[in-house]
C-alpha positions in Angstrom: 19.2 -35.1 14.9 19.1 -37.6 11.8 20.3 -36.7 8.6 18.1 -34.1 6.4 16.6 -35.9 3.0 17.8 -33.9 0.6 14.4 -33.2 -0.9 13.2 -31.8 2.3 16.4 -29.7 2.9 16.0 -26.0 2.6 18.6 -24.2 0.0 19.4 -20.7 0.1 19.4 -20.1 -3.4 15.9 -20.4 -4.0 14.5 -18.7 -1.2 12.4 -15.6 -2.5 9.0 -13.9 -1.3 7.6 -14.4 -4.9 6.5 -18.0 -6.0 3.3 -19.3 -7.8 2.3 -20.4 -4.2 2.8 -17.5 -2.5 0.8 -15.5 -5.2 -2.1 -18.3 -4.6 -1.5 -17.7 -0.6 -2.0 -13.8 -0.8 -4.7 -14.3 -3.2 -6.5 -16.5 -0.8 -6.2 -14.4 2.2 -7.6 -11.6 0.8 -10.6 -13.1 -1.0 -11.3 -14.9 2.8 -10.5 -12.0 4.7 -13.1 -9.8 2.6 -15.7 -11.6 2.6 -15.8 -12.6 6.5 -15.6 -8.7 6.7 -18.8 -8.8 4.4 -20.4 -11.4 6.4 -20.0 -9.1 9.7 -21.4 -6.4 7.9 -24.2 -8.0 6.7 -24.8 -10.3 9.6 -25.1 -13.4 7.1 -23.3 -16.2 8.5 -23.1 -17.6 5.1 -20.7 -14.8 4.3 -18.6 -16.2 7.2 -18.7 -19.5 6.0 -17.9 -19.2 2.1 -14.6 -16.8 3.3 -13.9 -19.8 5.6 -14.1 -22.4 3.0 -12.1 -19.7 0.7 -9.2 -20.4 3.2 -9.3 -24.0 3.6 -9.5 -24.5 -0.3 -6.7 -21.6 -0.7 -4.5 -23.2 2.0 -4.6 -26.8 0.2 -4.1 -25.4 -3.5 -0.7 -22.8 -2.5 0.7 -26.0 -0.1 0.1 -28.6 -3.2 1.1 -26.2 -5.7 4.4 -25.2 -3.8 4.9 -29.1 -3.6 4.0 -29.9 -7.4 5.9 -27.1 -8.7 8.8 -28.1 -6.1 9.0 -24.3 -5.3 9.0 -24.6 -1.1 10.8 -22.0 0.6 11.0 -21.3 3.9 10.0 -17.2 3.5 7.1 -18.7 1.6 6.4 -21.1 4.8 6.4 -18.1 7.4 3.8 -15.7 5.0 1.5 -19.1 4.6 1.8 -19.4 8.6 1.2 -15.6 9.1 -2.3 -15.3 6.3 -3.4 -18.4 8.0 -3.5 -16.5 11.2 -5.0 -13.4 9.6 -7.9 -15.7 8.1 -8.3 -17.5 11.0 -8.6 -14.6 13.1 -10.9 -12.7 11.0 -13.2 -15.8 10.4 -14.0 -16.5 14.2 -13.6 -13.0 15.3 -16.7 -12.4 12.9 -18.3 -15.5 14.1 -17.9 -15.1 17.7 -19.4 -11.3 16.7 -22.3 -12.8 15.5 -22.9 -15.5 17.8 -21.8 -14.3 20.9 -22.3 -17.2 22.8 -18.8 -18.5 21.4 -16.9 -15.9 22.2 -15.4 -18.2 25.1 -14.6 -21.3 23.1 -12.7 -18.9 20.4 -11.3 -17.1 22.9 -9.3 -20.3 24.0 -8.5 -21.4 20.3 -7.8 -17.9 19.3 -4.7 -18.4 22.3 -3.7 -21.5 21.0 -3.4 -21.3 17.4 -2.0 -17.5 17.4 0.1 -17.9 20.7 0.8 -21.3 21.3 0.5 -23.5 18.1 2.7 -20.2 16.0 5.0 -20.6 18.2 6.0 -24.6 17.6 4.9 -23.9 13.7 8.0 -21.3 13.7 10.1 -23.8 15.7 11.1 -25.4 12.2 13.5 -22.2 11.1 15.9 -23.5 13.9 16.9 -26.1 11.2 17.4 -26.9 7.6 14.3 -27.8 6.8 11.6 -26.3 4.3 8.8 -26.2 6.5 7.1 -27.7 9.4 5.8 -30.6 7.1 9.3 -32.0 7.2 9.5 -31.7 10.8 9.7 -35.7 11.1 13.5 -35.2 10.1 14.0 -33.1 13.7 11.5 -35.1 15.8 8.6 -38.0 14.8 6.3 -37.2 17.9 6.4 -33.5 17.4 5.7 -34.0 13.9 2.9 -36.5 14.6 1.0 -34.4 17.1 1.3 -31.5 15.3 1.8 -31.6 11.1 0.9 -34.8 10.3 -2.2 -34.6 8.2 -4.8 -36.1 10.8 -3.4 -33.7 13.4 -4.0 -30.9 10.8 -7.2 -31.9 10.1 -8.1 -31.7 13.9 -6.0 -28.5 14.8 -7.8 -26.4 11.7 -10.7 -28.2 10.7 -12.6 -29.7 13.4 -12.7 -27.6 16.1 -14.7 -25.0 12.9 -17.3 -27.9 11.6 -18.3 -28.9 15.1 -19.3 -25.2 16.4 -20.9 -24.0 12.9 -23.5 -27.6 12.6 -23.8 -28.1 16.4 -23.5 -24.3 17.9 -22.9 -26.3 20.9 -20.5 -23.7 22.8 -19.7 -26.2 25.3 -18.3 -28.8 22.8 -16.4 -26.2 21.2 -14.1 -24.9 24.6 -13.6 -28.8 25.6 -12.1 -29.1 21.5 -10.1 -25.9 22.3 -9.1 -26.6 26.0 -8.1 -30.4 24.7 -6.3 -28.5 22.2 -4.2 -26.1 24.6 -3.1 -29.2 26.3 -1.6 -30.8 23.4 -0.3 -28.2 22.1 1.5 -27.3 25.1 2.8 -30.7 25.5 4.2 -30.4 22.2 6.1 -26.9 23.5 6.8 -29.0 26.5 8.6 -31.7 24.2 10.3 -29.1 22.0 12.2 -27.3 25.0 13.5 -30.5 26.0 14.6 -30.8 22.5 16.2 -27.5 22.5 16.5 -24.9 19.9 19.5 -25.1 18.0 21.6 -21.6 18.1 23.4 -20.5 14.5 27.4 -20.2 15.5 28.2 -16.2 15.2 30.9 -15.7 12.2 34.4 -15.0 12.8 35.3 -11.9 13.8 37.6 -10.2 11.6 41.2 -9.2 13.9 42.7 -6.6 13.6 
């Protein structure tokens, strides 16, 4: 493995649970996960949608401001990764709800991005590093296919603004089965990379 920038290299005496980002990340995920609750109860689609939009926007600001304020930390990584999940889960389970004609195609992205896609995103605790974004320090096609911002952009974005202005069902589970594959590719990749194992301490003799 190449050397670590320092910048991107994860130090133990900053890590805490409480930064301005992850304030701005728990904020988020609660204002997205009430109001697709609202949107279920109401049946209003726009509810889903604004809650949705809530955790795009929220996801952008706590990542920039964790940059900006150079206040990263790796706990602070996991809980982003986790309240992504949550609002992710809650948007589509709410939208498959309502439109139940896409309960196959979120079905399939549901498995990869809770299953599969957690999975490599938690892969980055195995080294020094901050967070996945710095994953081009471990390995460049990993990283690429997976955290780069157009791969992002496809993973959490597309897949969303394709079923919600076409509510073409049958578009949606090739975006999610096309994503299954790469994303087991990229586990495929990572295994042959193998997960680095933290020595055990001395034990004390005696």
């Amino acid at each position: 493995m190449p050397d670590v920038v320092r910048s991107t290299h994860a130090d133990p005496a900053v890590e805490r649970l409480w930064t301005g980002a992850t304030v701005i990340t728990f904020a988020r995920t609660i204002a997205s996960f009430v109001l697709c609750l609202v949107g279920l109860w109401q049946e209003d689609l726009a509810w889903l949608v604004a809650g949705l939009a809530v955790y795009w926007l929220g996801d952008m600001a706590d990542g920039g401001y964790a940059r900006w304020r150079d206040c990263e930390t790796r706990i602070g990584g996991v809980v982003d990764m986790l309240c992504d999940r949550l609002n992710c889960a809650a948007f589509y389970l709410c939208f498959a709800a309502l439109e139940h004609e896409m309960i196959l195609p979120v079905a399939v992205y549901l498995f990869e991005f809770m299953v599969v896609d957690f999975f490599l995103s938690l892969a980055f605790l195995a080294w020094p590093i901050r967070s996945p974004n710095y994953f081009y320090e471990v390995d460049e096609r990993i990283y690429r296919w997976n955290w780069s911002k157009p791969a992002k952009a496809v993973n959490s974005s597309l897949f969303a603004v394709l079923l919600l202005v076409t509510g073409w069902w049958w578009l949606g589970l090739a975006i999610a089965c096309g994503l299954v594959v790469l994303k087991c590719m990229s586990l495929k990749w990572l295994l042959e990379l193998g997960l680095p194992v933290p020595e055990r301490a001395p034990q004390p003799t005696g």
